[in-house]
C-alpha positions as CSV (number, residue, x, y, z in Angstrom):
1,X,123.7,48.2,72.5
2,X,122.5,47.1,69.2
3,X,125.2,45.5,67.3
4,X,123.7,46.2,63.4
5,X,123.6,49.8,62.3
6,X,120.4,51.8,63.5
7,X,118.7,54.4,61.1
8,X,116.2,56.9,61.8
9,X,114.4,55.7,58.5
10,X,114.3,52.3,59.6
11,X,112.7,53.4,62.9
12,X,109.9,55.4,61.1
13,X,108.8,52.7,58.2
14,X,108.8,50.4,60.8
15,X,106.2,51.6,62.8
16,X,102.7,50.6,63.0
17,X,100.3,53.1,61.9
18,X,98.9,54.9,65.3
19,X,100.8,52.8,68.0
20,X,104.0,54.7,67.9
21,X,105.0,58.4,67.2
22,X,108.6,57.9,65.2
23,X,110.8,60.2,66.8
24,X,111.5,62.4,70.2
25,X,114.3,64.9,70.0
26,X,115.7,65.4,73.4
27,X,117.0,69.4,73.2
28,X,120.1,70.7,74.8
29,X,119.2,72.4,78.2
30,X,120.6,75.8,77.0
31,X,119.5,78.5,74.3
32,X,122.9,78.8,72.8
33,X,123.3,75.3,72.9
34,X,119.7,74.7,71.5
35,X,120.0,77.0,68.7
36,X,123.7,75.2,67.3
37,X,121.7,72.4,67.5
38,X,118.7,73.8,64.8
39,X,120.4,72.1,61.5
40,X,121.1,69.1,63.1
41,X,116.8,68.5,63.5
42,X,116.3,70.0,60.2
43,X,118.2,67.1,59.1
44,X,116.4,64.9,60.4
45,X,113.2,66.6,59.2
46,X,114.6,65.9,55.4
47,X,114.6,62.2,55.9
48,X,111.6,61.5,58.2
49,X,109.4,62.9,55.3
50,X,105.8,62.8,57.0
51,X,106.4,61.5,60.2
52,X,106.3,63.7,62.7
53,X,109.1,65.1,64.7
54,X,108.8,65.5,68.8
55,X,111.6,68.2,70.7
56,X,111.2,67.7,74.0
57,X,112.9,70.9,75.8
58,X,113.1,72.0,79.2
59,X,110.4,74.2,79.6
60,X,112.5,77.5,79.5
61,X,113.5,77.4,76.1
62,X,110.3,75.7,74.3
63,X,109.7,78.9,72.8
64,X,112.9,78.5,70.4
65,X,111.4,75.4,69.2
66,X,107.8,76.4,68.6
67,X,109.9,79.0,66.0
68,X,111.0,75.9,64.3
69,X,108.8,75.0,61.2
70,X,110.3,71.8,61.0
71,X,109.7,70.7,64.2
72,X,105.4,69.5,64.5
73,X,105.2,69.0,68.4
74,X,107.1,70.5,71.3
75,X,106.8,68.5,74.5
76,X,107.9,70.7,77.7
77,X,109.9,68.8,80.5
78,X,108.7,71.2,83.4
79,X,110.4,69.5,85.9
80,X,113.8,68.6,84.6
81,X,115.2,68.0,87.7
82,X,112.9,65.3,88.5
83,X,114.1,62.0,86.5
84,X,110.6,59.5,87.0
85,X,108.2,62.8,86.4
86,X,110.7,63.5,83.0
87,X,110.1,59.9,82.4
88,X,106.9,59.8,82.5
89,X,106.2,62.7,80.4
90,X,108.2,61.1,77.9
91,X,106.6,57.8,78.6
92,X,103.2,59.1,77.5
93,X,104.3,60.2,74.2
94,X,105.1,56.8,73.0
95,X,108.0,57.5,71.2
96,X,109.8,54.3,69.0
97,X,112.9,56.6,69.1
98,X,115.1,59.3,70.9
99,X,118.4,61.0,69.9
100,X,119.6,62.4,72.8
101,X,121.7,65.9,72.5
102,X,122.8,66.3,75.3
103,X,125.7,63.9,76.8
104,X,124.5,63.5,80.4
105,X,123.7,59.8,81.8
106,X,121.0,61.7,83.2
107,X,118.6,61.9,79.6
108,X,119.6,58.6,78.8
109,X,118.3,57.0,82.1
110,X,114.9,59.1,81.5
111,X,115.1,57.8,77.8
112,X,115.0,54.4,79.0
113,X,112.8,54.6,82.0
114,X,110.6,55.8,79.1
115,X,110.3,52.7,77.9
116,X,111.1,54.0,74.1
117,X,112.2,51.4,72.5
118,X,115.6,52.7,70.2
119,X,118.2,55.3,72.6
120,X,120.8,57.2,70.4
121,X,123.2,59.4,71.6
122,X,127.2,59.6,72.0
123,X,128.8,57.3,74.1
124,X,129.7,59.6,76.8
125,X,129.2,60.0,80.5
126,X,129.7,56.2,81.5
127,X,126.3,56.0,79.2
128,X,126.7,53.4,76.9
129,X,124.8,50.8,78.5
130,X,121.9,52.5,78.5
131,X,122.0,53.2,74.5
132,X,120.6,50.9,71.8
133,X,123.1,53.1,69.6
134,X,125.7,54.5,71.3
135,X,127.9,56.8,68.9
136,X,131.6,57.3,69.1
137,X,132.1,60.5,69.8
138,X,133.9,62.2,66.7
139,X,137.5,63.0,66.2
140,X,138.7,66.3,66.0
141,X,138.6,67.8,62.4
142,X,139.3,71.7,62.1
143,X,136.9,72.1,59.9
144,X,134.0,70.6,62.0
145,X,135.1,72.0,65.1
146,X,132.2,74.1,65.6
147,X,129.5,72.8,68.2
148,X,127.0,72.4,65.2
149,X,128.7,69.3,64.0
150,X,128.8,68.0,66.9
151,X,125.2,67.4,66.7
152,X,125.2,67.0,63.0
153,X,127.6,64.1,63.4
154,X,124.9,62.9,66.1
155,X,122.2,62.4,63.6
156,X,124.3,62.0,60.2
157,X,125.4,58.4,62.0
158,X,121.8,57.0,61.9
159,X,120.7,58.5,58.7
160,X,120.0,62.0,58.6
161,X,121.4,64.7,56.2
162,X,124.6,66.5,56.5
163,X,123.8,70.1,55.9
164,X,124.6,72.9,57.9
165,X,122.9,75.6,57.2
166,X,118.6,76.1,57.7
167,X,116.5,79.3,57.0
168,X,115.9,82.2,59.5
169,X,113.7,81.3,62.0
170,X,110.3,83.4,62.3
171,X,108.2,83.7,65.7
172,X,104.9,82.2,66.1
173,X,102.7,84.6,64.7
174,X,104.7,86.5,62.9
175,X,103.8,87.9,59.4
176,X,106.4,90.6,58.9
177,X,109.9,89.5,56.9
178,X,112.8,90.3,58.7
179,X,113.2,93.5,56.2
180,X,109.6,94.9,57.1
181,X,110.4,93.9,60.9
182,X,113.9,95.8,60.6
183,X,111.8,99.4,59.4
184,X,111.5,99.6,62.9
185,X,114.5,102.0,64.6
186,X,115.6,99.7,67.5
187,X,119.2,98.6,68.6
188,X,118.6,96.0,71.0
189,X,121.7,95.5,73.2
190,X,122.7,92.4,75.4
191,X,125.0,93.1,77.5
192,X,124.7,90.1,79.7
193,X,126.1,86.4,79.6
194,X,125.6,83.7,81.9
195,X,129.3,82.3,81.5
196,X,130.8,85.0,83.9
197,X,132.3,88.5,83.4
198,X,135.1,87.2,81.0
199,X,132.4,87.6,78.1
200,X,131.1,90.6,78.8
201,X,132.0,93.3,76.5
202,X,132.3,97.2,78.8
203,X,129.6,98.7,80.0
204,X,131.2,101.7,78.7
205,X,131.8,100.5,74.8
206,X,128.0,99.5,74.6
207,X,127.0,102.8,75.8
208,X,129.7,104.4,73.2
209,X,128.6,102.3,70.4
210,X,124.5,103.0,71.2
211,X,125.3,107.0,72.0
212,X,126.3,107.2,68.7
213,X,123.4,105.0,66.6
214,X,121.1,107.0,68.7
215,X,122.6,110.3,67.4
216,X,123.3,109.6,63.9
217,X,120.7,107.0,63.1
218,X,117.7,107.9,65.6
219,X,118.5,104.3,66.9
220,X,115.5,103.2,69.6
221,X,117.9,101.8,72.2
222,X,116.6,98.6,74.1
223,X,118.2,96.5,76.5
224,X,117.7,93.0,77.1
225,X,118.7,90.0,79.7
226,X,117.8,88.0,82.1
227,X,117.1,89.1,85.6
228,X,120.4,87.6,86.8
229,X,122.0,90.8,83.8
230,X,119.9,93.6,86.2
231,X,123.3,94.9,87.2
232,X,125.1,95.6,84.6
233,X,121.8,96.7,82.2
234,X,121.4,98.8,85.4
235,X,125.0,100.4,84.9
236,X,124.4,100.3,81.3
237,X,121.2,102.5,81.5
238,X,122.6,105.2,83.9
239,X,125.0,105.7,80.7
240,X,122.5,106.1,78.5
241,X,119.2,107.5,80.2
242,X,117.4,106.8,76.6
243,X,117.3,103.6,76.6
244,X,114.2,101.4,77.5
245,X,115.7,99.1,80.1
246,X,113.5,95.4,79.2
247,X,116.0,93.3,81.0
248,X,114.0,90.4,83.4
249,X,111.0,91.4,81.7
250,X,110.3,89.7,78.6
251,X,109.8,85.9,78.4
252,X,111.9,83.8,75.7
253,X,108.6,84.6,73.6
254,X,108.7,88.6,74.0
255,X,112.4,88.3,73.4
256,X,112.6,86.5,70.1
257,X,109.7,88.2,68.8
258,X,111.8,91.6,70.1
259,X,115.1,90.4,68.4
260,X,113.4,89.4,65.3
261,X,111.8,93.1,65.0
262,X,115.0,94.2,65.7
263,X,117.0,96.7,63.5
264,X,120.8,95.5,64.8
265,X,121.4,93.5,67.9
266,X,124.8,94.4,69.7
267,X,126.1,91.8,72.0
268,X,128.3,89.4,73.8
269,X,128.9,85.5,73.3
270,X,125.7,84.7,74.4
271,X,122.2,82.7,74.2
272,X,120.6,86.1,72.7
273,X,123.5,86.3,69.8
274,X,122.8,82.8,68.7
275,X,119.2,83.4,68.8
276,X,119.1,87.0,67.1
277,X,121.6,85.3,64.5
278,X,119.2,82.5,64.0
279,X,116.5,84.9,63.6
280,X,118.2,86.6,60.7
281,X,118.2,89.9,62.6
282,X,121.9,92.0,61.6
283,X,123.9,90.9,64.6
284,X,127.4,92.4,65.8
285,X,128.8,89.9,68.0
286,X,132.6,90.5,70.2
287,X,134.1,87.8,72.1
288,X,136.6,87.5,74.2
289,X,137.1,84.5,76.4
290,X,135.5,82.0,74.0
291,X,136.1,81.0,70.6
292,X,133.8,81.9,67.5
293,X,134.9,79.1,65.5
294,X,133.8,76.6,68.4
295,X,130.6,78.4,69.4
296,X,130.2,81.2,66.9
297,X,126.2,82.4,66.0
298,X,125.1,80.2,62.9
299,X,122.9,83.1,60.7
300,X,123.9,84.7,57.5
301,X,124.0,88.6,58.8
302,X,126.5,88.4,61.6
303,X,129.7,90.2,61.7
304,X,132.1,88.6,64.8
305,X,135.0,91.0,66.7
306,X,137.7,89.0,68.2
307,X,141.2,90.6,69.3
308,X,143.9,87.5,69.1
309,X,145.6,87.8,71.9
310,X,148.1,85.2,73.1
311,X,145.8,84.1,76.0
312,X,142.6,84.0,74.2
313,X,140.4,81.6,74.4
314,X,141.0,80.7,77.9
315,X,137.6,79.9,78.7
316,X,137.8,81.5,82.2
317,X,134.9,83.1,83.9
318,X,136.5,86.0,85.0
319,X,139.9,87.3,83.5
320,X,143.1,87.7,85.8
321,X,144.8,89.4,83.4
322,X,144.2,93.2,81.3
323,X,141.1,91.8,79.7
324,X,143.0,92.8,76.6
325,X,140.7,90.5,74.5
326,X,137.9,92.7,75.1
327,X,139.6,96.0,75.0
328,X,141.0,95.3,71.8
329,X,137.9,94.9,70.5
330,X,136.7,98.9,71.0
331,X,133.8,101.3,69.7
332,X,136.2,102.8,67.1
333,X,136.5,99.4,65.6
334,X,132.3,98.1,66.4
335,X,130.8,101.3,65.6
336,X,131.8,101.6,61.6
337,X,130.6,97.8,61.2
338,X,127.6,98.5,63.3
339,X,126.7,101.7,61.0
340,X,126.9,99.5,57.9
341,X,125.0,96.5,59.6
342,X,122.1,99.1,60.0
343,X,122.2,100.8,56.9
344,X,121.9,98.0,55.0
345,X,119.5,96.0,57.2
346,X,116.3,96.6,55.1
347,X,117.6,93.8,52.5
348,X,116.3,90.2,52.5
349,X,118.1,87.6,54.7
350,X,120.2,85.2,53.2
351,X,119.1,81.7,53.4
C-alpha cells in the first residue's frame, strides 16, 4: 500500500500521452448493484475531464453501462470466473488505474495480475495487500446508509465528487424522451427477484393491480424476468390471460429499452426496479424483506410500499412467519398510487 494520499487526478495528469488509458472501473457483478453504483462513476467522470473512463463489467450487464453517457468504453469480462483470462483482458487495456467496486480478493488479485499500476478499493476481504490504496471502509452514518454511498465514499477518498444524484439514463439508440416513450399504454410488471420468495410481492396483488389498469386505463400488460421468474410469470399469466408473457426472452438490451418505453413498471425489490428507476420510467416499487433506505431504486419518479412490521427487514430468503410485510402492502393501497403514477407519466423526468 502506498503510504501518501492517491488521487484519481494525479493518476490522469500523470500519464504519458498514448502509453496509458487513465482509468478502469471494475463494476459490481449485479444489475442492482451496478445501477447504485451509477453516481459514484459520474463522479469520477466530473474530475477526469477528457480522459477517458473504462467499466469493465461482467458480460451480463454491459448493456447497463453502454446506457451510461459518461462512461466512453465498456470492456466485457466474458469469463469472470476465470482469474488469468480476466487478467488478461484487463492486462491489454493498459490501464494506470482501477477502483475496484466490488469487495472480493478475487478483483483485486485480477487487478494486480493486470499489471495496472495504482489498485483502489476498500480494505476488505483479507485484500489489503494487494491495494496501492486500500480504503477504510466507512462508518455507519444514517444518512449515508444507502448502498450508493458506499461507492460514493469509494471514489470521493481519491478525488472524485460527492454527488448523489445523475440524469435518467437513455438506451443506445434511443431518440424518444421518457414522456414520448411513456405515450405508449404498457404496464410492465416484474414479478420476479433473484433473492428468494421473501421479496416477492403475490402473484395475486400483481394480477389485482394490472386487472384494474387494464380496465380503466387500457393498460398493455407485459411481463418481464429472467428465465429462472418462468414460474411465477407463468402463474401470473394464467391470472391474467392479457398479458404478453416476455419473461426469459428479452436480453438486458430488449429489457431496458422495454422499461424505458414503459408507461409504469410495477415490481418487487429487484435488478429491474433499480434499472426502470434509473431509466426515469414511473416506478411503483413494495418491499418486504429488504430495506429501501439500504437498497432503495435511485430515480426521481418512484413511489416505494413498505408495511413496518416488527420483523422487517430480516433479510431472509423465504419468510417463516405470515409474510405480513408483503400482505400489508395490498392492491387497495398500490392501485390508487399506481393510477396517479400513470396519469401523470407524460411529464418530463426530473433530473
Amino acid at each position: 500500500m502506498t503510504s501518501h494520499p492517491l488521487t484519481i487526478q494525479a493518476v490522469a495528469g500523470a500519464r504519458s500521452p498514448g502509453v496509458r488509458t487513465p482509468l478502469v472501473v471494475r463494476s459490481p457483478n449485479w444489475l442492482g448493484d451496478a445501477v447504485m453504483a451509477l453516481p459514484a462513476v459520474r463522479n469520477l467522470r466530473h474530475v477526469l475531464g477528457p480522459n477517458p473512463i473504462t467499466v469493465a463489467t461482467p458480460s451480463k450487464i454491459a448493456d447497463l453501462w453502454r446506457a451510461c453517457p459518461w462512461v466512453n468504453h465498456v470492456l466485457e469480462l466474458d469469463k469472470p470466473r476465470q482469474l488469468w483470462a480476466t487478467a488478461a483482458t484487463l492486462r491489454a487495456g493498459r490501464f494506470a488505474c482501477a477502483v475496484l467496486l466490488p469487495n472480493s480478493l478475487r478483483t483485486a488479485a485480477e487487478a494486480k495480475l493486470a499489471g495496472i499500476p495504482q489498485v483502489v478499493g476498500y480494505n476488505r476481504s483479507m485484500r489489503g495487500w494487494l491495494l496501492n490504496r486500500a480504503v477504510p471502509v466507512p462508518e455507519y452514518s444514517p444518512a449515508r446508509s444507502h448502498q450508493q454511498y458506499y461507492y460514493i465514499d469509494l471514489v470521493r477518498a481519491v478525488g472524485g465528487w460527492d454527488k448523489d444524484d445523475f440524469p435518467p439514463l437513455v438506451p443506445e439508440g434511443e431518440t424518444a424522451t421518457p414522456a414520448d416513450a411513456a405515450a405508449e399504454p404498457v404496464l410492465a410488471l416484474c414479478p420476479g427477484a433473484e433473492y428468494g420468495p421473501a421479496k416477492r410481492w403475490p402473484v395475486e396483488y400483481y394480477a389485482e393491480v394490472a386487472r384494474a389498469l387494464h380496465e380503466q386505463r387500457g393498460a398493455r400488460v407485459e411481463i418481464f424476468g429472467a428465465a429462472r421468474d418462468a414460474e411465477v410469470a407463468a402463474e401470473l399469466t394464467r391470472r391474467i390471460p392479457f398479458a404478453h408473457n416476455r419473461t426469459g426472452q428479452t436480453t438486458l438490451r430488449e429489457l431496458i429499452v422495454a422499461l424505458y418505453r414503459a408507461r409504469l413498471v410495477l415490481c418487487n425489490d429487484s435488478g429491474a426496479m433499480h434499472l426502470a428507476s434509473a431509466l426515469g420510467t414511473p416506478t411503483a416499487a413494495v418491499f418486504g424483506s429488504t430495506e429501501p433506505a439500504r437498497t432503495g431504486p435511485l430515480g426521481p419518479r418512484t413511489r416505494i410500499f413498505r408495511r413496518h412490521v416488527p420483523c422487517s427487514p430480516c433479510f431472509l430468503r423465504e419468510c417463516p412467519l405470515d409474510f405480513a410485510c408483503m400482505h400489508g402492502s395490498p392492491p387497495a393501497v398500490v392501485l390508487p398510487v399506481c393510477l396517479d403514477l400513470w396519469d401523470r407519466a407524460r411529464g418530463p423526468a426530473a433530473g
